[in-house]
C-alpha positions in Angstrom: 0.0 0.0 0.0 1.2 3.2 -1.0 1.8 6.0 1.6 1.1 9.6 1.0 1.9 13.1 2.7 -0.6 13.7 5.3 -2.1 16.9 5.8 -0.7 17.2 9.4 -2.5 19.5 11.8 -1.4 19.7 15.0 -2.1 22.9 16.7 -1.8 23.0 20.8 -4.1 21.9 22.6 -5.9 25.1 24.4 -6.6 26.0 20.6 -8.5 22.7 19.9 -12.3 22.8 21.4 -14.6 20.2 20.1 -18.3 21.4 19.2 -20.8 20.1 21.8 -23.3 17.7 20.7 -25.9 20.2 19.2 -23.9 21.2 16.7 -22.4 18.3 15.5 -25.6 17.1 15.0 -27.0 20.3 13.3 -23.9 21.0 11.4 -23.0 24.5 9.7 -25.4 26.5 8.2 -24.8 29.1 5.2 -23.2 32.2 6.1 -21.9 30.9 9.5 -18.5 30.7 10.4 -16.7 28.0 12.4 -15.1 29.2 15.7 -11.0 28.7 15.3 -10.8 26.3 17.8 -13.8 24.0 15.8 -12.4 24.1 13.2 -8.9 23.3 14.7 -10.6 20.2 16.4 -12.0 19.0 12.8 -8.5 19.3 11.2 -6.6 17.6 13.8 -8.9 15.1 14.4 -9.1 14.1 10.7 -5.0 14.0 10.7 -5.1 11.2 13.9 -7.6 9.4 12.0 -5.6 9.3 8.8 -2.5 9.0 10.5 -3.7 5.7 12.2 -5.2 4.1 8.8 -1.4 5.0 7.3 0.5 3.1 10.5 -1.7 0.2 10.7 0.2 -2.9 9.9 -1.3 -6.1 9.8 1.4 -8.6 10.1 2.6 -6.9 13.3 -0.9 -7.1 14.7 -2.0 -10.8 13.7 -0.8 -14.1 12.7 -0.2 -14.4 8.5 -1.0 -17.3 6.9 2.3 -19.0 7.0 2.4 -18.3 10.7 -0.9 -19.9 11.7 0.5 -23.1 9.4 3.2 -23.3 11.5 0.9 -23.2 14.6 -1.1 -25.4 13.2 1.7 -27.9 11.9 2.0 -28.6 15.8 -1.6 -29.7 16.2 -2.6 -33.6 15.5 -5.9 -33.6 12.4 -9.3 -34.4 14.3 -8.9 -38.2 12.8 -5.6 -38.7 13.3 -4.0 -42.1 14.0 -0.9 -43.1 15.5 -0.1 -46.3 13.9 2.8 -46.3 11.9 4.6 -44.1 14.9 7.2 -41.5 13.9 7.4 -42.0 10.3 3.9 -40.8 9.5 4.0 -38.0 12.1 7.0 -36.5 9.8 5.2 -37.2 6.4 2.4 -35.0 7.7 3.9 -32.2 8.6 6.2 -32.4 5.8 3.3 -31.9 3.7 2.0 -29.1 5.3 5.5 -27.0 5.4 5.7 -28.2 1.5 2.2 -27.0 1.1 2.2 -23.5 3.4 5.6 -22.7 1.4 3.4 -22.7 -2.3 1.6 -19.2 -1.9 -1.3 -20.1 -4.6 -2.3 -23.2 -2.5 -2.8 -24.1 1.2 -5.1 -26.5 2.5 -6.6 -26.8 -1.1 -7.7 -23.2 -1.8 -6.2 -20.6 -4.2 -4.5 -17.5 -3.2 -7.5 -15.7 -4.3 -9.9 -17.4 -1.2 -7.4 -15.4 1.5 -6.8 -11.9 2.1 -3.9 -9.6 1.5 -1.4 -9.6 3.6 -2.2 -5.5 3.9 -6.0 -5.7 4.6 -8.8 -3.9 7.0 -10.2 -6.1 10.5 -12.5 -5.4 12.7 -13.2 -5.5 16.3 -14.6 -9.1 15.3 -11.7 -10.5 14.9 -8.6 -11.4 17.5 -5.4 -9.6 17.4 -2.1 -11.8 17.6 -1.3 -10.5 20.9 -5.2 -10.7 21.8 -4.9 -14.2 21.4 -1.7 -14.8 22.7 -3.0 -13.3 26.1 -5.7 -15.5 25.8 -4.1 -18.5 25.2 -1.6 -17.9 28.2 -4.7 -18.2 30.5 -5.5 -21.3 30.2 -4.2 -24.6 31.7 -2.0 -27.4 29.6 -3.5 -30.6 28.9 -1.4 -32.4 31.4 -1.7 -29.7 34.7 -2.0 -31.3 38.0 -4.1 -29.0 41.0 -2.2 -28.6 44.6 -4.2 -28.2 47.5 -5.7 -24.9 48.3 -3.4 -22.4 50.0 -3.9 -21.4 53.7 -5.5 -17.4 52.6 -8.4 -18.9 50.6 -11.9 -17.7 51.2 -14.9 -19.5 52.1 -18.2 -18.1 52.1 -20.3 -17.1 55.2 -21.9 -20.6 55.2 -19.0 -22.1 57.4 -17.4 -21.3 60.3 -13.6 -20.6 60.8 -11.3 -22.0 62.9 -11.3 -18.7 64.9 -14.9 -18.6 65.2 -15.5 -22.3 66.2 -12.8 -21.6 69.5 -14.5 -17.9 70.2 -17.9 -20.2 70.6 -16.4 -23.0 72.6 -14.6 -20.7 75.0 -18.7 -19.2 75.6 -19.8 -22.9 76.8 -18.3 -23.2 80.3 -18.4 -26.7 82.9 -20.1 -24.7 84.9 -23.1 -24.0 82.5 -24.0 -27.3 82.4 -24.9 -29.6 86.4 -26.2 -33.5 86.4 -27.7 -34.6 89.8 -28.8 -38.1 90.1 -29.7 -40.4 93.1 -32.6 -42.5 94.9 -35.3 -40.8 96.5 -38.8 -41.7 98.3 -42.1 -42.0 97.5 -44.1 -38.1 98.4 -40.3 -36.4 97.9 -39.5 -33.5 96.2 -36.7 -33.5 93.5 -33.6 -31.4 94.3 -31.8 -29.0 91.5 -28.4 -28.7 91.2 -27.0 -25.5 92.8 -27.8 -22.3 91.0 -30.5 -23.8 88.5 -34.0 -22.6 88.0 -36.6 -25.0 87.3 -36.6 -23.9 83.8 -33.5 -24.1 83.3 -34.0 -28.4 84.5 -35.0 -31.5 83.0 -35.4 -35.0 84.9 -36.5 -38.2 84.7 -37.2 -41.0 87.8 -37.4 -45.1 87.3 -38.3 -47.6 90.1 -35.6 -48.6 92.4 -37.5 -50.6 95.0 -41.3 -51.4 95.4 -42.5 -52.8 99.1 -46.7 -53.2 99.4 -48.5 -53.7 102.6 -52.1 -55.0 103.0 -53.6 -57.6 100.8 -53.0 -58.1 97.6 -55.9 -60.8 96.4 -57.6 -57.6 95.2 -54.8 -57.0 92.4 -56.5 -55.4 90.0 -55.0 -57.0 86.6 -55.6 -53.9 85.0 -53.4 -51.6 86.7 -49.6 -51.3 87.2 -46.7 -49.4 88.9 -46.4 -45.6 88.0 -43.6 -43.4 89.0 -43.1 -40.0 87.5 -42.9 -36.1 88.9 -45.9 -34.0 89.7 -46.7 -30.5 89.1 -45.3 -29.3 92.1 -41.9 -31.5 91.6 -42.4 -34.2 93.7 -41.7 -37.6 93.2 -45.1 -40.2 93.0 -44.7 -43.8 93.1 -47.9 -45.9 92.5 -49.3 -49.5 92.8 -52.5 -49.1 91.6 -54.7 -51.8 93.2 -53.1 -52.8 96.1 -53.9 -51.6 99.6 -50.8 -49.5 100.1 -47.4 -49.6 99.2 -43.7 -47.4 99.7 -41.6 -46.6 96.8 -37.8 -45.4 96.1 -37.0 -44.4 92.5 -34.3 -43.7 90.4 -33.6 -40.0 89.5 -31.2 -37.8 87.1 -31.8 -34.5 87.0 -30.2 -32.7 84.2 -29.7 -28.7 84.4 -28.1 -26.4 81.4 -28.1 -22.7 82.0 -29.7 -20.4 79.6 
């Protein structure tokens, strides 16, 4: 491509002032007169422009033909085979150094199907370096992964190591109080020191079972009951019999709140 003389404007920059968007869009009418500094902006902005069309060089900015052959020649076809081992690997890219080296054929198309070397892209295509960056992100084939290092980040849904001590230092032996023992029929259950009620739970199981009077009146129907009233004391039952005394089992179990 031939270069020319460009019409080179470059006057300083407090002289160049750029119309605002009403004009440019209205344009000059007849009889006005552009300000300096418009018309400074027009001229100098026109020079850039041409001055960037003049510099472009394609084969600086992407890969030529013979280049991307040469990438390529380092790629195995989709239906390769490897039978026949070394021998055929070097016949094949013989032939495509013997074919990128003939100008008016590669891959079985004329020189006409491909562009000048010296031609106009745009933004739809990659640059060589564009592609090269690219490229440089991503993994090889054969990359191994290492176990994540110590500063990575978890989201909020887990706790850290930090956190899970903070909450364990809160929960204290003292929080926590298990009583357990015998006690008699008509008793009240004790709490450990410092517990409310509320703050208790407890359960009682027979220990030992005497009855008085006579039992020819058992009632098959009935049975032995021992649990914890209203009022925390501790009821043992024979019901059907004539009387009877009782000691249960307790455990009384008290976690602060």
């Amino acid at each position: 491509m031939e270069n020319y003389d460009l019409p080179e404007w470059t006057p300083a920059a407090n002289l160049i002032i750029k119309p605002d968007t009403e004009r440019i869009n209205l344009g000059w009418n007849a009889g006005e007169k552009p300000p300096p500094g418009h018309f400074n902006w027009f001229w100098s902005t026109t020079y850039k422009a041409l001055e960037v069309l003049q510099d472009h060089r394609h084969d600086d900015r992407y890969h030529t033909r013979m280049e991307m052959s040469n990438l390529l020649g380092n790629v195995s076809p989709k239906g390769h085979q490897h039978e026949g081992g070394d021998v055929i690997s070097k016949v094949s890219l013989a032939a495509i150094a013997e074919e990128a080296q003939d100008s008016k054929l590669l891959e079985g198309r004329q020189a006409e199907q491909f562009a000048d070397n010296v031609h106009y892209h745009d933004d739809r295509y990659y640059t060589e370096s564009e592609l090269d960056n690219k490229l440089n992100l991503k993994s090889n084939s054969g990359h191994t992964h290492n176990y994540s290092p110590d500063d990575h980040i978890h989201s909020d849904i887990y706790k850290t190591e930090e956190e899970i001590y903070h909450l364990a230092s809160m929960v204290s032996v003292q929080d926590l109080s298990i009583l357990q023992g015998s006690i008699e029929d008509g008793e009240r259950l004790p709490l450990p020191s410092g517990f409310t009620e509320s703050e208790c739970q407890w359960m009682v199981s027979p220990r030992h079972v005497v009855t008085t009077g006579n039992t020819n009146g058992y009632d098959d129907g009935k049975g032995i009951r021992f649990y914890v009233d209203n009022n925390r004391d501790v009821v043992a039952r024979f019901d059907g019999l004539g009387g009877m005394s009782g000691t249960a089992n307790y455990m009384v179990i008290g976690v602060k709140k």
